[in-house]
N, C-alpha and C positions, 0 to 999 in steps of 0.2 A: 870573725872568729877570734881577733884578738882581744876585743874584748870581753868574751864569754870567761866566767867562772867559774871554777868549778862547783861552786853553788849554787851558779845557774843551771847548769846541769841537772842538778841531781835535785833542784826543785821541780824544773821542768819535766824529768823520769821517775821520780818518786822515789830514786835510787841512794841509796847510803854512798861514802867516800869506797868503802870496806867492799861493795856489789861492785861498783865501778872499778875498782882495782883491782878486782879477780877477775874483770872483762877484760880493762884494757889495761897493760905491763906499765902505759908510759902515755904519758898527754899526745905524741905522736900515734899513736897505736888508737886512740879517741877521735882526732883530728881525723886518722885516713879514716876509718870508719862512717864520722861524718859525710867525708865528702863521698865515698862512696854510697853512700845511702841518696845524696841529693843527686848525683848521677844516676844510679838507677830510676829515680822518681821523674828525674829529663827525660831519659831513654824511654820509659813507656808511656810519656805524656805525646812525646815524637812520634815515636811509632804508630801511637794510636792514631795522631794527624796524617801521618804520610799513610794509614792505608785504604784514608780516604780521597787521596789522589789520584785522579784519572787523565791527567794530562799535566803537559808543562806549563800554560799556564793556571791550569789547577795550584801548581807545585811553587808558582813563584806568590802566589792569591796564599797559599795555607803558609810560604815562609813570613811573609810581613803576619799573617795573622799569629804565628808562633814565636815571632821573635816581641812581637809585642804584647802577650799574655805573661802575668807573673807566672812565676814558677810557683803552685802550691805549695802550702807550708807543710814541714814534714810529718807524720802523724807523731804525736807526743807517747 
């Protein structure tokens, strides 16, 4: 994240400086956003794993399989 720009951005969203400043007040205010977006995208990658578990060792079988799948990239 440190070295994203803000021109990376707004290539990446198709967004102007002017859009993204009326979203986010402050690079911080961009930043949580981020990360909250890749959290939710964990959480329901998880979720969907664990509610295919049906025992424990189902549960330690899907943790090595979920700690070693990348995390998808976020939708642009």
């Amino acid at each position: 994240m440190n070295r994203t720009r803000l021109d990376d951005v707004m290539a990446a969203t198709g967004s102007s400086k002017s859009q993204l400043s009326h979203h986010f007040p402050d690079n911080e205010a961009l930043v949580a956003a981020v990360i909250a977006r890749r959290a939710e995208v964990i959480l329901e990658r998880e979720t969907a794993l664990l509610a295919r578990v049906d025992s424990m060792r189902g549960l330690e079988r899907g943790s090595f399989v979920a700690m070693s799948t990348p995390s998808p990239s976020p939708p642009a």
